[in-house]
C-alpha positions as CSV (number, residue, x, y, z in Angstrom):
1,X,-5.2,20.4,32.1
2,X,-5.3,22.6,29.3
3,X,-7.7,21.9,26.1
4,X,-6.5,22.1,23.2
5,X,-8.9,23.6,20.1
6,X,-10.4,20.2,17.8
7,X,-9.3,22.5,14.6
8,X,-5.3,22.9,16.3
9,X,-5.3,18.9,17.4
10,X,-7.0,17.8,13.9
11,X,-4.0,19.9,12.4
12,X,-1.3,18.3,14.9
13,X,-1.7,15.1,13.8
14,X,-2.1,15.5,10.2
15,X,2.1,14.8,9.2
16,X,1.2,11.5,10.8
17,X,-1.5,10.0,8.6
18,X,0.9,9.3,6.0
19,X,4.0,8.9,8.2
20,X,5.1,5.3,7.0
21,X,4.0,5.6,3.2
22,X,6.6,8.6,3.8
23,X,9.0,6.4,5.8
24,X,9.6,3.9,3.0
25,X,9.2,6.0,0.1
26,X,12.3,8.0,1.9
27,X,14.2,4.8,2.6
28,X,13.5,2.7,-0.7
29,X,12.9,5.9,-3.9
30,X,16.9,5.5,-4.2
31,X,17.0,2.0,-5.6
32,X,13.9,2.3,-7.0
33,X,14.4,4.8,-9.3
34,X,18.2,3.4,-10.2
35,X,16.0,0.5,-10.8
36,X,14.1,2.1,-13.6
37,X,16.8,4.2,-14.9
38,X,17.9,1.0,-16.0
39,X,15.0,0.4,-17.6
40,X,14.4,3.8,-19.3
41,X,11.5,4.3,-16.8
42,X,10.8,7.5,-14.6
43,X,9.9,7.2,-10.9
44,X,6.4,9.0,-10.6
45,X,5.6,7.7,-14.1
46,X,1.7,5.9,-14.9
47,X,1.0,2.6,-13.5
48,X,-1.1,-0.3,-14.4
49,X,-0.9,-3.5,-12.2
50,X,-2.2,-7.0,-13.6
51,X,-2.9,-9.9,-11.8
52,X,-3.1,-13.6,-12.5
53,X,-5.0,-15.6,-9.5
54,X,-3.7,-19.5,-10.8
55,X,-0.2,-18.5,-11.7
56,X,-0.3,-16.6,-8.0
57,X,1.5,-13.3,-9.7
58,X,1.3,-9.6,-10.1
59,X,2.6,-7.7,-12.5
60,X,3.4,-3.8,-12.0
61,X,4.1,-2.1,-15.7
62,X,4.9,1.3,-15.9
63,X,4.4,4.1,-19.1
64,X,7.6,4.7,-21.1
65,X,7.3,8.8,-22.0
66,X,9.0,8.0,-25.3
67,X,6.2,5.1,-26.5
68,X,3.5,6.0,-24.6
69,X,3.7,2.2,-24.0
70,X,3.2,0.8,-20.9
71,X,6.2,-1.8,-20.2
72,X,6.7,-4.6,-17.4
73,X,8.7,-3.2,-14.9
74,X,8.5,-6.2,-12.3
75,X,7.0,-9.2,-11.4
76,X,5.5,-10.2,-8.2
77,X,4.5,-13.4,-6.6
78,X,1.8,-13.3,-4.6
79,X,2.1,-15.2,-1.1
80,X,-2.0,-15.8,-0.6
81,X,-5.0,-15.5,-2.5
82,X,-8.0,-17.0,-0.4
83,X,-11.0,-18.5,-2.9
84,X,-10.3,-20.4,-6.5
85,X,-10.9,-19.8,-9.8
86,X,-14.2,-17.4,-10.7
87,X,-15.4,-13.9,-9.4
88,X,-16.3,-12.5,-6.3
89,X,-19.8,-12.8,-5.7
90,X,-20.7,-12.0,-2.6
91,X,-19.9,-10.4,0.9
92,X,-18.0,-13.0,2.7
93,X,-17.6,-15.7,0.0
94,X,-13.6,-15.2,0.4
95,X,-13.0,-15.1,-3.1
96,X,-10.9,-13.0,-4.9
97,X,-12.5,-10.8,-7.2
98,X,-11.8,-11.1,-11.3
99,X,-12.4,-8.0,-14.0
100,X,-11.4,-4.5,-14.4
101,X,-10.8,-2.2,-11.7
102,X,-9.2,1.1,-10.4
103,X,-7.5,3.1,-7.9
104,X,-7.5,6.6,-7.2
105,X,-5.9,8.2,-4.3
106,X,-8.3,8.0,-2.0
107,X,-7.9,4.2,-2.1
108,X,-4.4,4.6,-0.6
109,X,-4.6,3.7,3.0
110,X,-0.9,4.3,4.6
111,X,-2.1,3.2,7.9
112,X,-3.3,-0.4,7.4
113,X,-3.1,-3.0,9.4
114,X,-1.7,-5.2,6.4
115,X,1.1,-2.6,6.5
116,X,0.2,-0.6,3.4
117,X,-2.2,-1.4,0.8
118,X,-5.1,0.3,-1.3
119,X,-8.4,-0.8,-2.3
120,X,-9.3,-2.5,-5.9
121,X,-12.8,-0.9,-5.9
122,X,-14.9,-4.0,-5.7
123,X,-17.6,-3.8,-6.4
124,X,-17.5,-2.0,-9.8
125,X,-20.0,-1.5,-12.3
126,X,-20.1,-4.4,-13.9
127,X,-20.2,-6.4,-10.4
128,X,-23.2,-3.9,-9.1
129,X,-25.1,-5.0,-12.4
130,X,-24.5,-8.5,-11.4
131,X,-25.9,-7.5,-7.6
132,X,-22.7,-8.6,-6.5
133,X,-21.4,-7.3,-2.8
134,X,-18.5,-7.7,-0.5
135,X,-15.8,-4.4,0.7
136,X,-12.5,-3.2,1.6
137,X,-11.0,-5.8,-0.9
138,X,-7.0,-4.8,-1.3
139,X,-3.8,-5.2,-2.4
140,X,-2.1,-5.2,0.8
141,X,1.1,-6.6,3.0
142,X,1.1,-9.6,5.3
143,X,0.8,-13.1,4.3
144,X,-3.0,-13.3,5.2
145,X,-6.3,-13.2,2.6
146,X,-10.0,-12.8,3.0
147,X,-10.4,-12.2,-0.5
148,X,-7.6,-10.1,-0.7
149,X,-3.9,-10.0,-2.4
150,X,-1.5,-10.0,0.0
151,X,1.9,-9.6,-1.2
152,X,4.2,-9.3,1.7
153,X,5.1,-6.2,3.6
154,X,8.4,-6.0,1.4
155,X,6.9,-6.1,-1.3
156,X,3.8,-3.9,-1.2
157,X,6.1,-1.2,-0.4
158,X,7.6,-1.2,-3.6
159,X,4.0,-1.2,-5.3
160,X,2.6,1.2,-3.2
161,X,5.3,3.9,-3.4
162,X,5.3,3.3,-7.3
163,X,1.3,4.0,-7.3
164,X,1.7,6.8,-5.2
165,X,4.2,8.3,-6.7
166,X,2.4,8.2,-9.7
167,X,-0.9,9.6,-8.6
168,X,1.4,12.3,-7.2
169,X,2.5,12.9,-10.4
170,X,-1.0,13.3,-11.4
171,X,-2.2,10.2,-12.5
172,X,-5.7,10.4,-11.6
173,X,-5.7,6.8,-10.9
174,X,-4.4,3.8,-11.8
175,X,-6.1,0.7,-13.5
176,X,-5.8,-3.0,-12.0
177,X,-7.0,-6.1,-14.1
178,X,-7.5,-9.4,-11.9
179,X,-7.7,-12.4,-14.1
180,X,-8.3,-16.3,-13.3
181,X,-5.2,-17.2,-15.3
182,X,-2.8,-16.0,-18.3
183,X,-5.7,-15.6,-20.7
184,X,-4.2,-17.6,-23.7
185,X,-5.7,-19.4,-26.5
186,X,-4.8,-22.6,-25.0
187,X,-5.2,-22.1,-21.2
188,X,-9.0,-20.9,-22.4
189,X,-9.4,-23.9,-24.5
190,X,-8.8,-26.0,-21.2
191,X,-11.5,-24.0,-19.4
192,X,-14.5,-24.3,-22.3
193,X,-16.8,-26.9,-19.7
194,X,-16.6,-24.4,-16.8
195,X,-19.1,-22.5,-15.5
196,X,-17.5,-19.3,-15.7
197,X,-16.2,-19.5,-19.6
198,X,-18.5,-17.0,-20.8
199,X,-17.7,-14.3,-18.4
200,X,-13.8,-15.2,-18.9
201,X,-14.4,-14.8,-22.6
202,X,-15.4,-11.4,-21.9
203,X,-12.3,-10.9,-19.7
204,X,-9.8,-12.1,-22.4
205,X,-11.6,-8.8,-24.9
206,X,-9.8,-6.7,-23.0
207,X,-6.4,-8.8,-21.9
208,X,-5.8,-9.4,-25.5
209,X,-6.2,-5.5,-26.4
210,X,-3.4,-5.0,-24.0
211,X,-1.1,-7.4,-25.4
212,X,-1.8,-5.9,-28.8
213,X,-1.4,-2.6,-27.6
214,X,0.2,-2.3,-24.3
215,X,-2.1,0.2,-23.0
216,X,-4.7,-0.7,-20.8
217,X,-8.2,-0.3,-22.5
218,X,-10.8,2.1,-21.4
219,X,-13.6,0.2,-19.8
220,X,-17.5,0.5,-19.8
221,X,-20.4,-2.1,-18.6
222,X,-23.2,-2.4,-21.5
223,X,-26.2,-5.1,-21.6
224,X,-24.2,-6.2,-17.7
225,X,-21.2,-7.0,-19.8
226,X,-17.6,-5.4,-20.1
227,X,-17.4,-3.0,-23.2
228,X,-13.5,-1.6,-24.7
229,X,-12.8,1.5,-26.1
């Protein structure tokens, strides 16, 4: 039987790695990007995603080149969210996390078993400040969660193809806010006896920046809290 070299089989199976994200990019870029036409938005253009754990939704907006404004493109439900209202804490608590995260492209994983799906970045640097632990939390396919978003296979191919295409573009990554609910004056004033209402009011700083500016705030951890630029 005839060896072949690690270096020549390593390069072999490289076109694979990626072989579905390429798959249903090919089949589904078409109506995607007659989608956003529509919308005055370019395929390949910045994205920031935002989700809302009680309201069980995820929003994917997209930068319009002529505002510099980053508009909703579409809406998502999302089909299972394990956990309830607060942050992750730890490894194995099942909850889904809450704060400010990112994704760059080595956080793309085209070969998961959820279909496809990339990983938040839990923990960040606000969570390690808070000694807060737990891995591989995604935004992925299926209609399972261990602390995960899973959004159906369908549907995470849109997202995915749409953050891909945008870190291919050059995006360096792309920023995802997880909240406990739509952060308004009055769904916080029903929330002031819980235990989380000081870290939420932390949260809302930089929700409400984005719906006064509609860009996504730079974000830094000072005194283990959530600082805006």
């Amino acid at each position: 039987m005839t060896k072949i070299p690690l270096l020549l089989l390593i390069l072999l199976l490289l076109p694979c790695c990626g072989g579905k994200a390429r798959d249903v990019k090919k089949r589904i870029e078409p109506d995607l990007k007659t989608a956003l036409e529509k919308e005055g938005l370019n395929f390949g253009s910045p994205v920031f995603i935002r989700a809302f754990k009680e309201e069980r939704i995820l929003e994917l907006f997209m930068k319009n080149g002529k505002t510099e404004k980053f508009e909703l493109f579409r809406t998502y439900p999302i089909v299972a969210a394990s956990g309830m209202l607060g942050p992750k804490l730890a490894e194995g608590d099942r909850q889904v996390p809450e704060g400010f995260y990112f994704a760059g492209p080595q956080a793309m994983n085209p070969k998961s078993s959820y279909h496809l799906s990339f990983n938040i970045g839990f923990p960040n640097s606000y969570d390690r400040a808070h000694d807060r632990t737990g891995s591989f939390i995604m935004i992925h396919g299926s209609y399972i969660s261990i602390g995960c978003l899973a959004m159906t296979d369908e549907k995470i191919e849109e997202i995915y193809t749409l953050a891909d295409a945008a870190l291919a573009a050059d995006q360096p990554f792309f920023r995802i806010h997880i909240f406990p609910f739509r952060m308004t004056d009055e769904r916080m004033a029903k929330a002031t006896e819980h235990e989380w209402i000081d870290f939420w009011k932390n949260l809302k700083t930089g929700y409400d920046l984005f719906e006064k500016n509609k860009v996504p705030p730079n974000t830094t951890v000072k005194d283990q809290e959530y600082a805006f630029e």
